[in-house]
C-alpha positions in Angstrom: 0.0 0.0 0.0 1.2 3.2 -0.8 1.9 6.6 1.9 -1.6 8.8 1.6 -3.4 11.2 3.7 -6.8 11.3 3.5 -9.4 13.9 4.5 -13.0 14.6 3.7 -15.3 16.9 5.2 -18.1 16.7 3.6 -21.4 16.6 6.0 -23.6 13.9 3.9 -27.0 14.5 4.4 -28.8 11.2 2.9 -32.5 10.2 2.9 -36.1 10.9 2.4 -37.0 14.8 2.6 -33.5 15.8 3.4 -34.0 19.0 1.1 -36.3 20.1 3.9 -33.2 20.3 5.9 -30.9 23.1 3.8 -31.5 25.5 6.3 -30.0 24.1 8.8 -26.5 24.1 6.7 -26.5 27.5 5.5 -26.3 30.8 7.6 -29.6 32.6 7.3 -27.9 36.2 7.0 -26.1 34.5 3.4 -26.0 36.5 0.0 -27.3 33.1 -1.3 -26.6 31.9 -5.1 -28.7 29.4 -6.4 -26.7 27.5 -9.6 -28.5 24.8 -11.6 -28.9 23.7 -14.8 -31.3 24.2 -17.8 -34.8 24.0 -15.7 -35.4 20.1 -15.7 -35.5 21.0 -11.1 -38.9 22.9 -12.2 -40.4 20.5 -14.1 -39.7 17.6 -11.1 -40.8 20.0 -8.6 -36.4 20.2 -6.9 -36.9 23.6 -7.4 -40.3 24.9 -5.4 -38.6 22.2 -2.6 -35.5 24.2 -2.4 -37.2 27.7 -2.0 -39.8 26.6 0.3 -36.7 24.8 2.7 -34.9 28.5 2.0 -37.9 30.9 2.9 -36.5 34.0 3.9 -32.9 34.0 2.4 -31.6 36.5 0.7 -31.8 34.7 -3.1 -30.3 35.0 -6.0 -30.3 32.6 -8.8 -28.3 31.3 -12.1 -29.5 29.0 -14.7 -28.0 27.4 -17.7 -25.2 25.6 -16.7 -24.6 22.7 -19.3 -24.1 19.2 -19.2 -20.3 19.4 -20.0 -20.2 23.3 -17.9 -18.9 25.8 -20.3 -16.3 27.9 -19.3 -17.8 30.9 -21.2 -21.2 30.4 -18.8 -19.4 29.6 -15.6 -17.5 33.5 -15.9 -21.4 35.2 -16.2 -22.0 33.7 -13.1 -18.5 34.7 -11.7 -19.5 38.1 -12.6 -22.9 38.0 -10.9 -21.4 36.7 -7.8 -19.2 39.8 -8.0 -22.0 42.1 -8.4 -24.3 40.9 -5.8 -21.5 40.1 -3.2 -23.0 36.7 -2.9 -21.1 34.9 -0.1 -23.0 31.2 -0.7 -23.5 28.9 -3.3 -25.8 26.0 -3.6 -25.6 23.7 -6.8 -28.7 22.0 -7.1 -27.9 19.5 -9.9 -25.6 16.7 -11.2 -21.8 16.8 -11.4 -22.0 19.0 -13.8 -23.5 21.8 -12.5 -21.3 20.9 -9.1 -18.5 21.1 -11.0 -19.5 24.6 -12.6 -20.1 25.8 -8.9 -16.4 24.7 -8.1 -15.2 26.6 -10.6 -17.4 29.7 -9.8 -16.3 29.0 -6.1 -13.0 29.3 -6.6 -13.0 32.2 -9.9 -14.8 35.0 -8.1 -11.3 35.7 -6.0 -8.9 33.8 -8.1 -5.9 36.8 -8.1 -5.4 36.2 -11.8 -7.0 38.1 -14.0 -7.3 34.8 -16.7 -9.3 32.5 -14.7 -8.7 29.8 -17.4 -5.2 29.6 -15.4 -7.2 27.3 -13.1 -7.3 24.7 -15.3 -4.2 25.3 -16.8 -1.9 24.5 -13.9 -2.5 27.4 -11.6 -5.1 26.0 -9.0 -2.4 26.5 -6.1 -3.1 30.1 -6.5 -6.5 29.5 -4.9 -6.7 31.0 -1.4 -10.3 32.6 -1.0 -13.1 30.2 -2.0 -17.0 31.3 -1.7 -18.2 28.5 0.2 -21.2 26.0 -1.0 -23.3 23.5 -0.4 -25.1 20.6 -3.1 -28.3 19.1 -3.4 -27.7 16.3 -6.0 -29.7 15.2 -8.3 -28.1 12.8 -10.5 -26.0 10.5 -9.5 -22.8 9.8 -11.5 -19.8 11.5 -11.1 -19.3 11.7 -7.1 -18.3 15.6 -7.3 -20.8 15.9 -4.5 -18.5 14.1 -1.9 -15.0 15.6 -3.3 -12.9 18.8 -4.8 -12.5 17.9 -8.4 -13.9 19.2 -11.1 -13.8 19.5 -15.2 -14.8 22.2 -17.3 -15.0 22.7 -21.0 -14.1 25.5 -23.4 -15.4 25.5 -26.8 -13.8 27.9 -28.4 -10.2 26.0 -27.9 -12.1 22.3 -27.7 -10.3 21.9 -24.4 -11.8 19.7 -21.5 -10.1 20.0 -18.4 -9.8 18.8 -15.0 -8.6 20.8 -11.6 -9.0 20.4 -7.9 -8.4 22.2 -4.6 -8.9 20.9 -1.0 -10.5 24.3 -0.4 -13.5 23.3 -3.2 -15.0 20.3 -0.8 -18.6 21.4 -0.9 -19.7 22.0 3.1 -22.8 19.7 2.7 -24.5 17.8 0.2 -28.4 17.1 0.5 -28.9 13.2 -1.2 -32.3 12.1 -1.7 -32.6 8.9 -3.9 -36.2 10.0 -4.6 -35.0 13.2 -6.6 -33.7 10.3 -9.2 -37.5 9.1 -10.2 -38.0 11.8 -12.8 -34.7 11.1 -14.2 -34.8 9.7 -18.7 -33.5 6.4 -19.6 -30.3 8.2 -20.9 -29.0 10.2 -17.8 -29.8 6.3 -15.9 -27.8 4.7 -17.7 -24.7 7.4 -18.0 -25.3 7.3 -13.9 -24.2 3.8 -13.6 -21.1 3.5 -16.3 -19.6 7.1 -14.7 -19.3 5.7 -11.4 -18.3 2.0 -13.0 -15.4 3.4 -14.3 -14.5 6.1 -11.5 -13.8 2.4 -9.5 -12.1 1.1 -12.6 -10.0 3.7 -12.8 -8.5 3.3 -9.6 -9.0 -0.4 -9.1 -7.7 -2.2 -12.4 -4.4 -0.7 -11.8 -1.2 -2.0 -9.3 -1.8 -5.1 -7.4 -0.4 -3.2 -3.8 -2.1 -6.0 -1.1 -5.1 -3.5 -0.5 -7.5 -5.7 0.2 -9.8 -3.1 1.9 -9.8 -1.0 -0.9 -10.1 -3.7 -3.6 -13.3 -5.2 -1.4 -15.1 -2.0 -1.5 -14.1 -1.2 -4.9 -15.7 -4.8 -5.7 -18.9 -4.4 -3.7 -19.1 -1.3 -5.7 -19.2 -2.6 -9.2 -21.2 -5.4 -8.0 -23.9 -3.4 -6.7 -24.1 -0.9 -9.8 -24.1 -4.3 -11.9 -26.9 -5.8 -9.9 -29.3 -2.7 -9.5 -28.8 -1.6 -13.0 -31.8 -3.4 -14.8 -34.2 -2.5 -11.7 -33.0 1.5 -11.9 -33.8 0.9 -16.4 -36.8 -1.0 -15.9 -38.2 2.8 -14.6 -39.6 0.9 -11.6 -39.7 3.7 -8.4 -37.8 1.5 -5.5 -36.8 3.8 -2.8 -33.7 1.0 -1.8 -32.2 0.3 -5.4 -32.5 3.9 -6.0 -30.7 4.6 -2.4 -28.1 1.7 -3.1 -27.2 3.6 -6.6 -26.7 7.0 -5.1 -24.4 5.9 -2.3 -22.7 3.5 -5.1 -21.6 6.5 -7.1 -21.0 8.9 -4.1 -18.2 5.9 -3.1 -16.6 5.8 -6.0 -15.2 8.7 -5.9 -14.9 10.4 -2.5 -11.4 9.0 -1.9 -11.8 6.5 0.0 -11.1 3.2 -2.5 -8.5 5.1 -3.6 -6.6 5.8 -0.8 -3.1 4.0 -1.2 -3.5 2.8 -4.5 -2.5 3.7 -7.9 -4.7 5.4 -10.0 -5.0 5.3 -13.4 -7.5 8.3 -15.4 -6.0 7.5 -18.8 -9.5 6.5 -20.0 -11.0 9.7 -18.9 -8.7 11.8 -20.4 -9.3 10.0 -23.7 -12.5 10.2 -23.2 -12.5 14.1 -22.3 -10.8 14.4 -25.3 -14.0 12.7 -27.4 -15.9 14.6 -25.8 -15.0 17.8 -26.5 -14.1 17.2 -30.7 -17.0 14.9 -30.8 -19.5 15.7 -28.6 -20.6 12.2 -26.9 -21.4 11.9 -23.6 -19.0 11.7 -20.9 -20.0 8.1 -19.8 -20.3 7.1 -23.4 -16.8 7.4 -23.9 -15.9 5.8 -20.8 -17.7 2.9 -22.2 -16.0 3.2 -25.4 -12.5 3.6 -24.3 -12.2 1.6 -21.2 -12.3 -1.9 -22.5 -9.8 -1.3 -25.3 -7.5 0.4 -22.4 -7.6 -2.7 -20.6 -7.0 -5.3 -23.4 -3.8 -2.7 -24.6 -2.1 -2.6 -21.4 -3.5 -6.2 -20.5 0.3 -7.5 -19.0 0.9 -4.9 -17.0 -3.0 -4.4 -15.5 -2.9 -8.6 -15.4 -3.3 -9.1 -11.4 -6.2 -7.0 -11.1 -7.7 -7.7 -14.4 -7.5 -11.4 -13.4 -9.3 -10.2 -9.7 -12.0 -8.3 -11.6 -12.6 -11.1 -13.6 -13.0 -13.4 -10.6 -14.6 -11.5 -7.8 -16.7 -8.8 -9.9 -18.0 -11.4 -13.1 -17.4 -14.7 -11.2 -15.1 -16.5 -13.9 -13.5 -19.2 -12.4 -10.9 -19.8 -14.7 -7.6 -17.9 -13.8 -6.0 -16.8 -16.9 -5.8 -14.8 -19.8 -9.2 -16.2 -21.4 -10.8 -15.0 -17.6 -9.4 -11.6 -18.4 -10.7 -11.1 -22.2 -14.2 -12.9 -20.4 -13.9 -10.3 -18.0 -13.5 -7.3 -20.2 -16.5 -8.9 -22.6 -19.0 -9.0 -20.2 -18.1 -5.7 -18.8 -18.8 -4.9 -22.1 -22.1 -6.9 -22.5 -23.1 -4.9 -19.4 -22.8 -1.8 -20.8 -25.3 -2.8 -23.9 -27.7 -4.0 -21.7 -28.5 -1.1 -20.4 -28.2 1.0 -23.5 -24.9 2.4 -23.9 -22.6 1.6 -26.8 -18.7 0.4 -26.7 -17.5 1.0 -30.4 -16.9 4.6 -31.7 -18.1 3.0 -35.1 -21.7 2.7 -33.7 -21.7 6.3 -33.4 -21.5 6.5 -36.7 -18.4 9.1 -36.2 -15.4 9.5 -37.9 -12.5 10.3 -35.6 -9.1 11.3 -36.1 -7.0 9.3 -33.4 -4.4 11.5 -34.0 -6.2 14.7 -33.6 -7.7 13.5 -30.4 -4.2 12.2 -29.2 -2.3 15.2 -30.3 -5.0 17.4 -28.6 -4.4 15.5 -25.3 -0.8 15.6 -25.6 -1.1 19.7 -25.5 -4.1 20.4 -23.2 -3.3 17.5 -20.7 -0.1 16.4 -21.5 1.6 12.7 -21.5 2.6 10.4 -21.1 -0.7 9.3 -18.8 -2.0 5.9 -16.7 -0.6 4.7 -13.1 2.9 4.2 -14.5 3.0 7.0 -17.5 3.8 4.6 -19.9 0.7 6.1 -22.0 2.3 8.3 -25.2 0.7 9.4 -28.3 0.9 6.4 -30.2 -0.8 4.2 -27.8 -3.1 6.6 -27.4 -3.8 6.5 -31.5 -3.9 2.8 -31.1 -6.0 2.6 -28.2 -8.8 4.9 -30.3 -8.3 2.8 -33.0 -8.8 -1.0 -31.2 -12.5 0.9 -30.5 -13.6 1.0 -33.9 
């Protein structure tokens, strides 16, 4: 196991009605911003829950923030919370619009005058965050239990990630009943995102972390097991409950403590995403399978764990590896999400998207940075 430190405050706030309970989190005398996305909160009825639990607060409000949050939107909101003092945040949202409200958090007294700088390397520069609180409403990407975040740009088709330990949001409100209103689409992205958060740091370096590797099993094998339930549409308070903490886990540091981690798939898939447009799970599902079959011998002890303790295959070789990746694969179709770029019907330039990486994120990437350009162009193309 390797040296870490581990902190996180978050206060988790988890159960039926627990939206009722924002005022308890957040100082009544707050300029209060309220950040979410494109209105789905006032069609489910999030929103009139939110105001009636924050009667009497001094509101303000921002809406529009996107499903991969655009830096050019985020700085509107950086300049409102300028404007209007506003000293609290609340993202009521997804990861994306927590994300935006990191961003926004830590941009309103960034002391460069290019806030961009934040995801270009500069994030040790914060030193005055506004502070906020989340109430999630689609689970996925676990930014409502730590301080990373990724924002896009268009204009420079840049996807980037940064983190701070001053962006831990102070609270976040999860109710699994917000998620019955959710489409098939945002389901089914809600269980690959957190799959591969776990992946990610679990198919790397056998280190004898058994703790870890246990949780990061019971992990997959709950998302894997509640999955058709949560696409069937049926309204069950537990499987719903069981998928929100699922996701929350998989990335609030603690599976990862000790271990190596690996990312390369999400920077790939970044990359897609921004020159391509797909979702953000999609290309997880795309990319992570062919990662695992390129760098097979040096992921092998934990591919040949996965294989046996997540999918069950007895056999304990390199056939239970490929079975492994397959039916990981098989898993992903069933519940609606593709693995080949060519079902996309996309054409995409490997090397672009490599080339792109190499400048806005830089290589080589994985656990050991053994990841260059021309894996990365083979990787894309083993999708196909």
């Amino acid at each position: 196991m390797r040296n870490f430190t581990f902190e996180n405050p978050v206060k988790i706030v988890f159960g039926k009605n627990q939206i009722n309970s924002i005022n308890r989190f957040i100082p009544k005398e707050s300029r209060l911003l309220l950040v979410y996305g494109k209105g789905s909160i006032k069609s489910n009825g999030i929103y009139e829950q939110v105001l009636q639990a924050l009667m009497g607060y001094n509101i303000f409000e921002f809406a529009g923030i996107e499903v991969n949050p655009e830096y050019a939107t985020l700085i509107k909101a950086v300049e409102l919370c300028k404007k209007e003092k506003i000293d609290y945040i609340l993202a009521v949202g997804g990861g994306s619009v927590i994300d935006g409200v990191k961003f926004i958090s830590a941009a309103v007294n960034f002391p460069m005058a290019d806030t961009w700088q934040i995801l270009k390397g500069k994030q040790n520069k914060i030193s005055n965050v506004i502070k906020f609180g989340v109430v999630l409403t689609l689970p996925a990407t676990g930014s409502e239990m730590n301080s990373g975040s990724v924002i896009s740009r268009r204009e420079t088709g840049e996807k980037l990630a940064f983190g701070h330990s001053l962006l831990y949001p102070q609270f976040a409100i999860l109710d699994p009943e917000v998620t019955y209103s959710l489409p098939p689409r945002q389901l089914a992205n809600g269980i690959v995102d957190p799959f591969i958060h776990v992946t990610e740091q679990y198919i790397t370096t056998d280190l004898n972390t058994p703790i870890q590797d246990g949780f990061a099993e019971t992990i997959l094998k709950t998302l894997i097991n509640l999955a058709p339930k949560i696409l069937s549409g049926e309204n069950d308070y537990n499987t719903r409950a069981d998928w929100m903490w699922s996701a929350t886990n998989a990335l609030n540091g603690y599976i990862g403590n000790g271990v190596d981690h690996d990312w390369a798939t999400h920077k790939i898939g970044h990359e897609l995403t921004a020159l391509y447009g797909l979702d953000h799970a999609q290309t997880l599902a795309i990319i992570a399978p062919q990662m695992w079959r390129y760098k097979k011998n040096i992921k092998k002890a934990k591919l040949v764990k996965f294989a046996l303790n997540v999918w069950q295959i007895s056999k304990d070789n390199d056939d239970a590896i490929e079975q492994g990746i397959r039916k990981t694969e098989d898993f992903f179709r069933s519940i609606g999400i593709k693995t080949k770029l060519s079902e996309y019907n996309i054409k995409v330039n490997a090397s672009e998207v490599a080339n792109n990486l190499a400048i806005s994120q830089g290589v080589p990437i994985g656990e050991h940075k053994d990841i260059f350009v021309k894996d990365i162009i083979k990787i894309i193309e083993m999708a196909y």
